[in-house]
Each structure stands twice: as structure tokens, then as C-alpha cells.
C-alpha positions as a Markdown table, in Angstrom:
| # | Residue | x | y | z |
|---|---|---|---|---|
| 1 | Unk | 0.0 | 0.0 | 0.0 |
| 2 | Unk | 1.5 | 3.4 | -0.9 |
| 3 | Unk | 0.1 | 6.8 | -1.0 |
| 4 | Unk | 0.3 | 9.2 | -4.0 |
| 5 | Unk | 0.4 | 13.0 | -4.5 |
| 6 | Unk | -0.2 | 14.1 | -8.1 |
| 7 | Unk | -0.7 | 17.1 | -9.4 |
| 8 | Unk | -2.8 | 17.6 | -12.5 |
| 9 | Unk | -2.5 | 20.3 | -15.3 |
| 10 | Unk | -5.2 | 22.2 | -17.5 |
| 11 | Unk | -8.0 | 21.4 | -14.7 |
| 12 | Unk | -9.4 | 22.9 | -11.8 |
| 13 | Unk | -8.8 | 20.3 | -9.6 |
| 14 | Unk | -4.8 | 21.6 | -8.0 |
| 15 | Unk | -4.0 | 18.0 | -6.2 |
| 16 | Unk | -5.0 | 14.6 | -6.3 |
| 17 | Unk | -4.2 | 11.7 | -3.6 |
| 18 | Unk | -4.5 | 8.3 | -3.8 |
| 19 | Unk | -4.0 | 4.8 | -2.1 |
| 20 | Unk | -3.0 | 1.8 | -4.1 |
| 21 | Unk | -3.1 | -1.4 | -2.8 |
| 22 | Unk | -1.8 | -4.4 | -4.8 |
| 23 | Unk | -3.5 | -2.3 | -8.0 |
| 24 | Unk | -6.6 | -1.8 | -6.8 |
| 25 | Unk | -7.9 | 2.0 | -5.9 |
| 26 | Unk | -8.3 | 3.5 | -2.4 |
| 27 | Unk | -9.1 | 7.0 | -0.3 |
| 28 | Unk | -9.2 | 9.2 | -3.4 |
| 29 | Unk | -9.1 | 13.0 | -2.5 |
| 30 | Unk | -8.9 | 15.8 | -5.4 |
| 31 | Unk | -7.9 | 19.3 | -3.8 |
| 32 | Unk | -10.0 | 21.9 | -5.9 |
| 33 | Unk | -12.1 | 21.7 | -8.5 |
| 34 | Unk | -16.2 | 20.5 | -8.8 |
| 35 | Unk | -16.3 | 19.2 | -5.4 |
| 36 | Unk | -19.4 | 16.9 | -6.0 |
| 37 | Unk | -18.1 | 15.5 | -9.1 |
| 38 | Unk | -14.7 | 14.5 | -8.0 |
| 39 | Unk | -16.6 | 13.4 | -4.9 |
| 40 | Unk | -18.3 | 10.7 | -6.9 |
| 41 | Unk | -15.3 | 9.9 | -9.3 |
| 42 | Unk | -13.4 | 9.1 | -5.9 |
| 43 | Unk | -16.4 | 6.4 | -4.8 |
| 44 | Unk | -17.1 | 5.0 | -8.0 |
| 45 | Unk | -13.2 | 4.1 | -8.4 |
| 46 | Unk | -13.1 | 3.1 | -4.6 |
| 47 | Unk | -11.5 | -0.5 | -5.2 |
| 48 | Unk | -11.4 | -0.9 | -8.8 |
| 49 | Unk | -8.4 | -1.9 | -10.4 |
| 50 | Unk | -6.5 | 0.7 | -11.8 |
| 51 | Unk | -5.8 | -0.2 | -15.3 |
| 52 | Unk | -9.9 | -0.6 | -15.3 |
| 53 | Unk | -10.1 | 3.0 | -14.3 |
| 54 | Unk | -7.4 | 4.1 | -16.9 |
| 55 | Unk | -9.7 | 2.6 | -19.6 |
| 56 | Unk | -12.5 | 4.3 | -18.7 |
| 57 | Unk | -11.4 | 7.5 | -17.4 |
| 58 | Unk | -8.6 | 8.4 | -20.5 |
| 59 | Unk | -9.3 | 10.8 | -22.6 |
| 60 | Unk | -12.4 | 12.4 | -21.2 |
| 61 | Unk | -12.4 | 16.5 | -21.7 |
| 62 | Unk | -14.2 | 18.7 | -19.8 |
| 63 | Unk | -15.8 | 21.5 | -21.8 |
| 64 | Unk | -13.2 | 23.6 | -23.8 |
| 65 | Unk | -10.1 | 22.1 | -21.9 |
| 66 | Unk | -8.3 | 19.3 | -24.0 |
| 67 | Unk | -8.6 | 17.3 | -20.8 |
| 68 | Unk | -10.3 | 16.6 | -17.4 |
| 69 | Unk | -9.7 | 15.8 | -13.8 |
| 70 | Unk | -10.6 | 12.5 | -14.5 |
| 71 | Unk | -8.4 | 12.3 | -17.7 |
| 72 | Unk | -5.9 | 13.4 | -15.1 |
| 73 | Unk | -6.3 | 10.9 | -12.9 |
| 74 | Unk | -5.7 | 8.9 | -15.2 |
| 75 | Unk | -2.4 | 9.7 | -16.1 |
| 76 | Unk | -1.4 | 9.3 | -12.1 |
| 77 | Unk | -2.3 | 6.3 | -12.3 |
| 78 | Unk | -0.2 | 5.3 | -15.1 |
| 79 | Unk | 2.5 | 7.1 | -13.2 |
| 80 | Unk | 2.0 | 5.5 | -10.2 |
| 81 | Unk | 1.8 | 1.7 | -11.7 |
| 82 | Unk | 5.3 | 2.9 | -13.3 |
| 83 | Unk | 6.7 | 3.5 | -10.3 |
| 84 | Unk | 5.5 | 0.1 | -8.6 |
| 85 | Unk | 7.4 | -2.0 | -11.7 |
């Protein structure tokens, strides 16, 4: 189990932490942004697998922006599996 700070660019959203253990998802906590939508992004996720979250989160924009916090998240979770190889 390790903890994770990441912090996204070209959101609202200024910090994201995160819990994996053995892959799988825990304790989400985004630091700005929609607070009830990254509330719910943080449950839904709440013990999936991360490469299952990767696939579904990647690539989703938010309005005008090129990305999204969940896009975002996304890409700390690539970093993060990364770092435990």
C-alpha cells in the first residue's frame, strides 16, 4: 500500500491523492475543483483496479479544456503503476 500525491495540469482540480493497494484503488481526495463531481469519481473508483479506471477515465475533456480531472487521474495512475514496476 502506498500513497500518491499528483498534481494535474489544465484542470481545476490543484492535487490529487490516492491509495494503491496491490493495484486496486483506495481513499481518493482531489484538492479543488467540482467538489461533487470528483466526490463521486473518488467512490465509483473506490476499489477498482487501476488499469480498469485508466480505460474508462482516459481521454475524457471537460468542456473547452483538452482534458479533465478525470483524464488526469488517469495519467497518475499510469505514473503511479510505473513507479511500482
Amino acid at each position: 500500500m502506498k500513497e500518491y500525491v499528483f498534481k494535474p495540469q489544465g484542470v481545476c482540480s490543484k492535487q490529487v491523492r490516492f491509495v494503491l493497494n496491490d493495484g486496486k484503488i483506495d481513499n481518493v481526495e482531489f484538492t479543488g475543483g467540482c467538489h461533487g463531481n470528483l466526490k463521486s469519481i473518488a467512490a465509483l473508483v473506490k476499489g477498482m483496479k487501476a488499469e480498469d479506471v485508466i480505460e474508462r477515465l482516459s481521454g475524457i475533456t471537460c468542456g473547452f479544456k483538452k482534458t479533465s480531472c478525470g483524464d488526469q487521474f488517469t495519467l497518475a495512475l499510469k505514473a503511479a503503476l510505473e513507479d511500482k514496476e
